[in-house]
C-alpha positions in Angstrom: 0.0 0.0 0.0 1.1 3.4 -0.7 -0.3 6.8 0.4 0.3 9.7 -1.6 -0.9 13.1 -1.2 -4.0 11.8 0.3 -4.3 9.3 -1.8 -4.4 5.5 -1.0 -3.0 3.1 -3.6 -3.5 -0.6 -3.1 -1.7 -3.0 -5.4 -3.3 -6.8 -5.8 -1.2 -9.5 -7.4 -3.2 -12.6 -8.1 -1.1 -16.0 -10.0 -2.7 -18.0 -12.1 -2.5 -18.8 -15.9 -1.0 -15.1 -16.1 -0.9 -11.9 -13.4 -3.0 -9.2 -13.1 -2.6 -5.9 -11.5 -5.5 -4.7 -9.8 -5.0 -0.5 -8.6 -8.1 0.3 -6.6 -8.3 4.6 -5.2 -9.7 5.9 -2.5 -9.4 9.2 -1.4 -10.0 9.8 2.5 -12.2 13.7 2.8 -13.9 14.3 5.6 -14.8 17.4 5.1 -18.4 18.6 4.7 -19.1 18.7 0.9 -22.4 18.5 -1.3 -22.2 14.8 -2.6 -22.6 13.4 0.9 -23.6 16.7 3.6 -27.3 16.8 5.0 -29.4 19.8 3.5 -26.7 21.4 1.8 -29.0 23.6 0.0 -29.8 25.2 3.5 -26.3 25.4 5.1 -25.0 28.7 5.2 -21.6 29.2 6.3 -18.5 27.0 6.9 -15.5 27.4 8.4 -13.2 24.6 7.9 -10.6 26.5 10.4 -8.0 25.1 7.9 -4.4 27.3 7.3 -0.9 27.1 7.8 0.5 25.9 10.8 1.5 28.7 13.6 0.0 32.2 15.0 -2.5 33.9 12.9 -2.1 37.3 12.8 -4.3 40.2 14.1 -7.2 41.0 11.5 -6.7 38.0 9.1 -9.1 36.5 7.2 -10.4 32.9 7.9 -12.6 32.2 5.7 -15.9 31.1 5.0 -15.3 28.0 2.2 -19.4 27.7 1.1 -20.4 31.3 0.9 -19.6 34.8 2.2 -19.4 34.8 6.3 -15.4 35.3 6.0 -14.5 36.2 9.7 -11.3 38.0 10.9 -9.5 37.5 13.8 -9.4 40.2 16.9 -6.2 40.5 18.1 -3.3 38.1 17.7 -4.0 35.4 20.0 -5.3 32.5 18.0 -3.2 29.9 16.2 -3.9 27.3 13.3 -2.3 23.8 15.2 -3.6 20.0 14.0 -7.6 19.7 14.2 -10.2 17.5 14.0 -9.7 17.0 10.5 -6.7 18.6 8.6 -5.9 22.5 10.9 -8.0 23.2 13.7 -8.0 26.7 15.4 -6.2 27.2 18.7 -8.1 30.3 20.9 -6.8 31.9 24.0 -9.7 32.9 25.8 -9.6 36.5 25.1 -9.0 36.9 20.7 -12.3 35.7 18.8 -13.2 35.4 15.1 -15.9 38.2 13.9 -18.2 37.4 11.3 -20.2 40.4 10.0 -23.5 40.8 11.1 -24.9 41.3 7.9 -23.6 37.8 6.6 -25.7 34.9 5.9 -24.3 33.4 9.2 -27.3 35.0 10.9 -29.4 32.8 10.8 -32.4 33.3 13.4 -35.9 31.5 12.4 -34.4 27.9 12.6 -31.0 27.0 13.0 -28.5 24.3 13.4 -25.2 24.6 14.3 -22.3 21.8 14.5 -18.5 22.2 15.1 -15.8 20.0 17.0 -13.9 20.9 20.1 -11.1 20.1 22.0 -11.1 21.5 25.6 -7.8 22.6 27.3 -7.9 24.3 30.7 -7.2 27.9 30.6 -5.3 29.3 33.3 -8.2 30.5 35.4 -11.5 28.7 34.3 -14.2 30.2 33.6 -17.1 30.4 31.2 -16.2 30.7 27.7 -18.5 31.5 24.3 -17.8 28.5 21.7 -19.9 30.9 19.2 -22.4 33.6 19.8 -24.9 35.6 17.7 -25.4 38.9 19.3 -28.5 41.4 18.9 -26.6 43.9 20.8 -24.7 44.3 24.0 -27.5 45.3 25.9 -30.5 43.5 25.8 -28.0 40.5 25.0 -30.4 38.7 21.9 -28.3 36.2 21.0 -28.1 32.3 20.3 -25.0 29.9 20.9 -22.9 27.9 22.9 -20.7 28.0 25.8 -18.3 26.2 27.9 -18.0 25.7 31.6 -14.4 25.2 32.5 -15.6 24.1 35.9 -18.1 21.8 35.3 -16.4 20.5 32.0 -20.0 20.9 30.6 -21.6 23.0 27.5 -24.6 25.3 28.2 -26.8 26.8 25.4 -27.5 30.3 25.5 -31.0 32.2 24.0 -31.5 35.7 24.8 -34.5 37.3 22.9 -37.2 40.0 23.2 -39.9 37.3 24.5 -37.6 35.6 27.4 -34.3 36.7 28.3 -31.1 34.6 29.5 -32.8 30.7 28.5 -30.3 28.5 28.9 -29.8 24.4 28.4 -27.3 22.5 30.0 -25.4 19.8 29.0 -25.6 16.3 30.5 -22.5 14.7 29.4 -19.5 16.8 30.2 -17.6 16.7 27.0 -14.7 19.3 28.3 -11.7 16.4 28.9 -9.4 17.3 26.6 -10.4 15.1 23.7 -12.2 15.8 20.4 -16.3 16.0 20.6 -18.4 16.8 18.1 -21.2 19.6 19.4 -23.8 19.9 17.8 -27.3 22.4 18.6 -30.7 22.8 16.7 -33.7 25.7 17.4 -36.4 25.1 15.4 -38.8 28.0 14.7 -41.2 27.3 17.5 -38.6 27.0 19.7 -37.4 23.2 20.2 -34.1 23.0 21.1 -31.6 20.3 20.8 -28.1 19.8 22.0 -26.0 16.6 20.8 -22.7 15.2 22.0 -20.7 12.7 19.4 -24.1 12.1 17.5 -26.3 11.7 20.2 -28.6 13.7 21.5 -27.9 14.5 25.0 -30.6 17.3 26.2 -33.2 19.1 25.2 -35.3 22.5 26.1 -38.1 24.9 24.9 -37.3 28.7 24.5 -39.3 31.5 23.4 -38.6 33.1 20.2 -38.8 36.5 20.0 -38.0 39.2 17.3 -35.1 40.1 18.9 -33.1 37.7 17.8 -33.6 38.2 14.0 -32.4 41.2 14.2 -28.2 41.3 14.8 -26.7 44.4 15.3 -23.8 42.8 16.8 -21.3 40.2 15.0 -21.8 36.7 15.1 -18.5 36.0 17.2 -16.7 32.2 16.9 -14.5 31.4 20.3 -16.0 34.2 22.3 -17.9 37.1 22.6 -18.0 40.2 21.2 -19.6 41.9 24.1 -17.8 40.8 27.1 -14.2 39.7 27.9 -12.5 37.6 28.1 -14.8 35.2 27.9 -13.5 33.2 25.2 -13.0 29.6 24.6 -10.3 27.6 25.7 -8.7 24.9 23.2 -9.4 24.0 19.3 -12.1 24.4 17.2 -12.8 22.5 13.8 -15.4 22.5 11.0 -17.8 25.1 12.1 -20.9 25.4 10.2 -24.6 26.9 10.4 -27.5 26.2 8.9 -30.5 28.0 8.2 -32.8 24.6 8.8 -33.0 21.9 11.9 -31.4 18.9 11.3 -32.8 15.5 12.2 -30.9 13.5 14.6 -30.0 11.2 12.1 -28.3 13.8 9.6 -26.8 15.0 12.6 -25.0 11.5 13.4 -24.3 11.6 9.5 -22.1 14.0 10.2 -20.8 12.7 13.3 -20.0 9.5 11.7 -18.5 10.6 9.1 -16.1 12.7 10.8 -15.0 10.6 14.0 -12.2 9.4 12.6 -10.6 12.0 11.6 -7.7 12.6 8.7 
C-alpha cells in the first residue's frame, strides 16, 4: 500500500494462468461537501478552520469555504495547530473570530449549528462562548454555545425579546481534553436540541422572540464580542450553520463521518 498526497493506492497480485494488477483509489475527505452533507441547499456558512501551521495574525481573514461569512480574527492570539480533520484553530480565551452581522451566518428563524472541540484548561477557568450571535450588547439577543471550565459541561444560551437569559445544560460533560463533536438545533417554535458525538444529549423549549432576527452585533466564533474575556479555551474545527433543523439522524451523519478524523 502506498499513500500519496492523500491518496491511497492498493496493489493486488493474483497467480494463475497469467498476473493481473489490480489498482483500486480511494481518497480519504472528511470534510463537509455536497455529494454526501445533509441539507446542503440550507447550510449557510462553513469554516473549515483550515491554514498554515502557527500564529495567525491580528485582523486575518479565515474564511468562510461555502459562501460569504469570512471572519477576521481580533487581536493576535489565535493559532492554526492539527484539528479534527486537517488544521483546527487554537483560541486563548480573550481573541475571537468576527463574522459580519450582515452575513448569511445570521441565521435566526431555525438554525443548526455543529463544530468539533477540543477542551484545554485555561489558566483561570471560567465560562467561555464556543460561538455567539449577538442582537446587541444590551438586551443580549443572541443564540450559541458556551463552555464551563468548571463543570467541563456546555450550556446553550437564547436571549430574545420574549424571554431573556434561557439557557440548556449539558448532561455529558464533554470538556476532557479530547475531540467532541457539538452539535445544537432551534427550530422556529422553539425546540431545542443539544448533541454530543451524535447523540442527542438534552433538550429545552425557549421562546422566540423578534429580537433575535435582528443582529446588530457580529456573530462571534470562540467568544464574545460583548464581554471579555470570555473566550473559549482549546481548538475548534469545522464550524458550520444552517438555516434549517437537522434531524438527529443527519446529525449523526455528520458525526459518523467525521469521527475518525484525517
Amino acid at each position: 500500500m502506498k499513500t500519496i498526497l492523500g491518496i491511497i493506492f492498493v496493489f493486488a497480485i493474483s497467480a494463475g494462468y497469467g498476473q493481473h494488477l489490480s489498482v483500486s483509489f480511494w481518497k480519504k475527505d472528511n470534510h463537509l461537501d455536497s455529494s454526501w452533507t445533509p441539507q446542503w441547499s440550507n447550510l449557510k456558512a462553513y469554516w473549515k478552520m483550515d491554514g498554515v501551521t502557527g500564529a495567525i495574525a491580528s485582523g486575518a481573514t479565515v474564511r468562510d469555504y461555502f459562501g460569504t461569512s469570512n471572519g477576521t480574527t481580533n487581536g493576535a492570539g489565535l493559532s492554526y495547530v492539527a484539528g479534527k480533520i486537517s488544521q483546527g484553530i487554537s483560541f486563548d480565551n480573550s481573541h475571537y473570530i468576527n463574522v459580519p452581522r450582515t452575513s448569511p451566518a445570521n441565521v435566526c428563524t431555525a438554525m443548526t449549528a455543529v463544530m468539533w472541540v477540543k477542551w484545554s484548561a485555561p489558566t483561570s477557568p471560567t465560562y467561555g462562548s464556543l460561538f455567539r450571535s449577538w442582537n446587541n450588547c444590551a438586551s443580549d439577543a443572541a443564540w450559541g454555545l458556551e463552555q464551563n471550565d468548571n463543570t467541563k459541561k456546555i450550556s446553550v444560551s437564547v436571549n430574545t425579546t420574549a424571554a431573556f437569559n434561557q439557557a440548556l445544560f449539558s448532561n455529558g460533560a464533554p470538556l476532557d481534553g479530547s475531540w467532541h463533536h457539538l452539535a445544537l438545533s432551534i427550530s422556529a417554535a422553539g425546540a431545542g436540541i443539544l448533541y454530543i458525538d451524535g447523540v442527542q444529549d438534552s433538550t429545552a423549549t425557549f421562546s422566540m422572540g423578534a429580537g433575535i432576527c435582528s443582529p446588530t452585533v457580529a456573530l462571534a466564533i470562540g467568544g464574545t464580542a460583548c464581554a471579555s474575556p470570555m473566550g473559549s479555551g482549546g481548538v475548534l474545527d469545522e464550524f458550520a450553520i444552517w438555516s434549517s433543523v437537522l434531524t438527529p439522524s443527519e446529525i449523526l451523519t455528520i458525526y459518523n463521518r467525521q469521527k475518525n478524523g484525517n
